[in-house]
C-alpha positions, 0 to 999 in steps of 0.5 A: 500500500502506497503512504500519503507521503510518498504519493505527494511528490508524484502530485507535486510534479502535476502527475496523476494518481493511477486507481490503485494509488487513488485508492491507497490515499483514500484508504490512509486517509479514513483511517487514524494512522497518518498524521494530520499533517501529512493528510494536510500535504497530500490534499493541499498538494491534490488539490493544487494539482487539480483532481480528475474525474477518474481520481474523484470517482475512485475516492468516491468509490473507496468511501461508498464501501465504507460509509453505513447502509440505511436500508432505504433500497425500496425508494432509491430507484425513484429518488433524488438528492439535491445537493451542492459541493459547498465551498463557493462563499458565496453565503447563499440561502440553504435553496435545497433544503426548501426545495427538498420539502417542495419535493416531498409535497409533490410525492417524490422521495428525497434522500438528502445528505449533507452536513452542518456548515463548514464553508458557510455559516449555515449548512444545510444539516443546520437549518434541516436541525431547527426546522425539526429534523433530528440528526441523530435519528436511526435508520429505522426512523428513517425509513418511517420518516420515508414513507410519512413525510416523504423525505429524509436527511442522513447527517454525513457523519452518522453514515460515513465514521471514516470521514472523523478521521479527516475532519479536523484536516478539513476543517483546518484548511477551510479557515484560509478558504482551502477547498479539498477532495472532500468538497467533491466527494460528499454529494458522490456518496450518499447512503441510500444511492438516490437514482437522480441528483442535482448537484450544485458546485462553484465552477464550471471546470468542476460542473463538466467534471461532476457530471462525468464523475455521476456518469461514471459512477453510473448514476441513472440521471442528474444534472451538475450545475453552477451559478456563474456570477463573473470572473469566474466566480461561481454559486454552487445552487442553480439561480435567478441571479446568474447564468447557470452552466448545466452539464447533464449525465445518465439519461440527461448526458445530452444537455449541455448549456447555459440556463437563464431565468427568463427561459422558465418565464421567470425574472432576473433577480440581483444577486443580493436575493438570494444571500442567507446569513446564519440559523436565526437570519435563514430561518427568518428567511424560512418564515418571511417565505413561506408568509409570502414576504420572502424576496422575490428572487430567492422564491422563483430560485428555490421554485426553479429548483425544484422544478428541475428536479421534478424534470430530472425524476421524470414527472415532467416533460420540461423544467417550465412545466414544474413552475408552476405546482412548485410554486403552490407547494412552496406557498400555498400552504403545503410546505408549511404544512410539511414542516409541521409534520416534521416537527411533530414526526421528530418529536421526542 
């Protein structure tokens, strides 16, 4: 077995990790026997060289074996997750939680799996947390809150133990904004295996090389996307706000493009819309929503993604046909409504 040290030249000289020195890192990295600083040389320098599709899907690959089974393989054929690789800093509104319980109105299972915010001051297990989800819930309970509420969120670090060995290497190197393998690899290796994902990431170089990661992890359809702001900065959600580059994969490999508010009828919003803030400030948000005072830019966002997500499963011919009954679910009542049942669902 090849140790992170030794592969750290090879990547400092812009080689490529052949699979099985792609798996020995990935391995030495789950477990607790190279140091935290060698762990820290090996992703900086992996990260400064660039990761390939091949090298990502083979650390994807490595942490699907080891990451726990919650038994929810009945659902997964139908299922979606909708999720962002983080790291943009952009400090975005948690989009995908909403539009997950959009989702769950409409009947389609959603398997979501994230975390609490590294990268932003309110990830997406943060506000699922106040908004009633329990992250400690069991498999068992999961597999309830599937059938009752129609979606269920597995907080990453109850389903993947090996990622502990690396958490404090990540979280160290995000202080100074340093992004790593582990940006990509969490949204590749949900637990349930959903058939479908809409995955959000910070650029379009890192969009085209999700989308072909998904492909080669044989994922039946999905969409990679990023919100194109300028100069090359991106959001890792699809927006109202931005251009958003779109890369296709599975059953959707074939789109390829550049999607603007105005080609779903909706109106261009300024960036500032679709800002969050913390757990108080984005549950503010929530409220004001689904009050019908959220701003108008953050709504047609979350209905937009939504209603990709409902094209991605098949229960729409085209994105525009989604607009519409996502926006009902999100305000009309029905996704208040979900978060209700949640909270008494969880209820200890």
């Amino acid at each position: 077995m090849t140790g992170l040290s030794q592969l750290i030249p090879k990547l400092a000289a812009g080689q490529e990790l052949d699979a099985a020195e792609a798996r020995d890192a990935a391995l030495a990295l789950a477990t607790p026997e190279a140091p935290d600083a060698e762990k820290a040389a090996f992703l900086t320098a992996f990260a400064d060289k660039g990761e390939t599709v091949a090298e990502v899907a083979a650390f994807a690959t490595v942490f699907r074996t080891l990451s726990l089974d919650p038994g929810l393989e009945a659902w997964a054929p139908q299922a979606i997750d909708i999720v962002g690789t983080g790291g943009d800093h952009m400090g975005g509104f948690n989009v995908s939680s909403l539009a997950t319980l959009v989702l769950a109105c409409a009947g389609v299972p959603v398997m979501k799996h994230g975390n609490r915010g590294i990268t932003s001051k309110c990830g997406s297990a943060d506000l699922l947390a106040a908004l009633g989800v329990d992250l400690a819930a069991p498999p068992e309970k999961l597999r309830r809150a599937m059938s009752e509420l129609g979606f269920v969120f597995f907080f990453a670090p109850n389903y993947h133990p090996a990622f502990k060995h690396v958490a404090a290497v990540r979280k160290a190197l995000a202080v100074p904004g340093r992004r790593t393998v582990f940006n990509f690899i969490g949204p590749l290796i949900n637990p349930g295996r959903p058939a479908h994902v809409l995955l959000g990431t910070f650029s379009e170089d890192w969009a085209t090389r999700l989308a072909a990661t998904l492909e080669t992890l044989g994922t039946r359809a999905g969409l990679a996307a990023v919100g194109v702001i300028d100069d090359g900065r991106g959001i890792d959600e699809l927006t109202t706000a931005t251009v958003n580059r779109v890369r296709g994969f599975g059953r959707l490999a074939a789109v390829d493009g550049r999607w603007r508010a105005a080609d779903f009828g909706l109106s261009q919003a300024p960036f500032a819309d679709i800002r969050g803030g913390d757990v108080p400030a984005n549950l503010a948000l929530v409220e004001a929503i689904l009050a019908g005072r959220g701003p108008a830019g953050l709504v047609d966002t979350i209905v937009l993604n939504a209603a990709v997500a409902l094209w991605i499963v098949g229960r729409t011919a085209r994105v525009v046909d989604g607009i519409a009954p996502a926006r009902e679910f999100l305000l009309g009542g029905a996704v208040q409504a979900k978060i209700a049942a949640t909270r008494e669902f969880y209820r200890p």
